[in-house]
MITOR-931572 format. One record per residue (C-alpha): residue number from 0; residue in one letter; x, y, z. Coordinates in pm, 1 decimal. Layout:
# MITOR-931572
{atom NUM, "A", {X, Y, Z}}
...
This chain:
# MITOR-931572
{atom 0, "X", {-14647.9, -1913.2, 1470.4}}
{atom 1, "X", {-14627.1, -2301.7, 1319.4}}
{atom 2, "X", {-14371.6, -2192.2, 1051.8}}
{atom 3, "X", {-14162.9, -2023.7, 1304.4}}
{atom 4, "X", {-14066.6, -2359.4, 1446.5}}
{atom 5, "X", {-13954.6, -2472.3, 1143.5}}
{atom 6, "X", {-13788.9, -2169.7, 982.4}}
{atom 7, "X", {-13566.4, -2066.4, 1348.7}}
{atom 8, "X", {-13419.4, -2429.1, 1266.4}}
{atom 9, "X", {-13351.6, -2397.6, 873.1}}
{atom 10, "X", {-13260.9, -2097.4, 918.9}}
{atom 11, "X", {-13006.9, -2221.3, 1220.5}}
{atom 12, "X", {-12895.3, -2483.0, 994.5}}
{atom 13, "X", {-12792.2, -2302.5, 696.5}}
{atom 14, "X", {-12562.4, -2068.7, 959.6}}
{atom 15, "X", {-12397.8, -2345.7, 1066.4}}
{atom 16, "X", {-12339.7, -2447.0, 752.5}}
{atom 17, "X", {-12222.4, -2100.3, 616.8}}
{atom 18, "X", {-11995.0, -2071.2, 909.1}}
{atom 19, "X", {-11833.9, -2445.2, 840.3}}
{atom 20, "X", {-11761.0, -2342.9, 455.2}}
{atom 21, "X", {-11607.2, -2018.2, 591.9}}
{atom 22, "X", {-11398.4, -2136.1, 862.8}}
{atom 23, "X", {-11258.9, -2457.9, 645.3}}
{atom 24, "X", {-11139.5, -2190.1, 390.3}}
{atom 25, "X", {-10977.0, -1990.5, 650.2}}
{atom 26, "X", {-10833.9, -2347.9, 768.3}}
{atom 27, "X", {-10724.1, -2440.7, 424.5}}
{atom 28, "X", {-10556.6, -2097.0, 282.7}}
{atom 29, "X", {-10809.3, -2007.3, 31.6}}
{atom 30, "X", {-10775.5, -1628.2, 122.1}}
{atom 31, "X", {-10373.2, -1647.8, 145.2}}
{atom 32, "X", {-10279.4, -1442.2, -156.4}}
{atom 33, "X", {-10573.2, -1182.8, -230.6}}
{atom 34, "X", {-10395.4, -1057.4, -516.8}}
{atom 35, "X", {-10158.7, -1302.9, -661.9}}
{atom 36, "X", {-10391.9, -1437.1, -893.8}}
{atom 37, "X", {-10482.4, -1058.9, -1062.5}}
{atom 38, "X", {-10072.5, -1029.8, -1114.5}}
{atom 39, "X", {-10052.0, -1338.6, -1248.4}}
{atom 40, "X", {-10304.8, -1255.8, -1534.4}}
{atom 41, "X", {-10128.6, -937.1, -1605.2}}
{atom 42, "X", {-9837.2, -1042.7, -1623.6}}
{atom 43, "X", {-9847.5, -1344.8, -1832.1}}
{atom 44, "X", {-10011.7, -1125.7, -2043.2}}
{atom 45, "X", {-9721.9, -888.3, -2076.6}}
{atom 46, "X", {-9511.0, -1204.5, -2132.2}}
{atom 47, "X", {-9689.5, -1309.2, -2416.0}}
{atom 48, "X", {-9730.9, -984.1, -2596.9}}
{atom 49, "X", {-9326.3, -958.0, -2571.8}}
{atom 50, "X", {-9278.9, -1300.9, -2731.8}}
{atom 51, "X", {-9501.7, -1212.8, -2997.3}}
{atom 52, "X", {-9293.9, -875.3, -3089.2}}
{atom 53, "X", {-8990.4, -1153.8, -3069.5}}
{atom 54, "X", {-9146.7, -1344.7, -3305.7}}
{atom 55, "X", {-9239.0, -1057.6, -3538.4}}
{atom 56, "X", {-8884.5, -868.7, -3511.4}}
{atom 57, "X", {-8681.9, -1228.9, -3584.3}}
{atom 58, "X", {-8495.3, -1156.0, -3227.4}}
């Protein structure tokens, strides 16, 4: 029963704290654009692989 009083509070604490992180990146915008980032990748990708073909054709 002694480590009850002080895991309820730890365990409390680290909510709290889990909460704060998740409603400052709801604040902030960090889940804005889900899948922006994925797109990005494949299309820079795509961009590169057709500059490369320029290069290799002269064009």
């Amino acid at each position: 029963m002694d480590s009850l009083i002080f895991l309820i509070p730890i365990a409390l604490f680290l909510g709290l704290i889990g909460l704060g992180a998740f409603l400052w990146s709801m604040r902030t915008g960090q889940y804005d654009d889900l899948d922006g980032a994925s797109y990005r990748a494949l299309f820079e990708e795509d961009e590169i692989e057709k500059d490369q073909e320029k290069d290799k054709t002269g064009k």
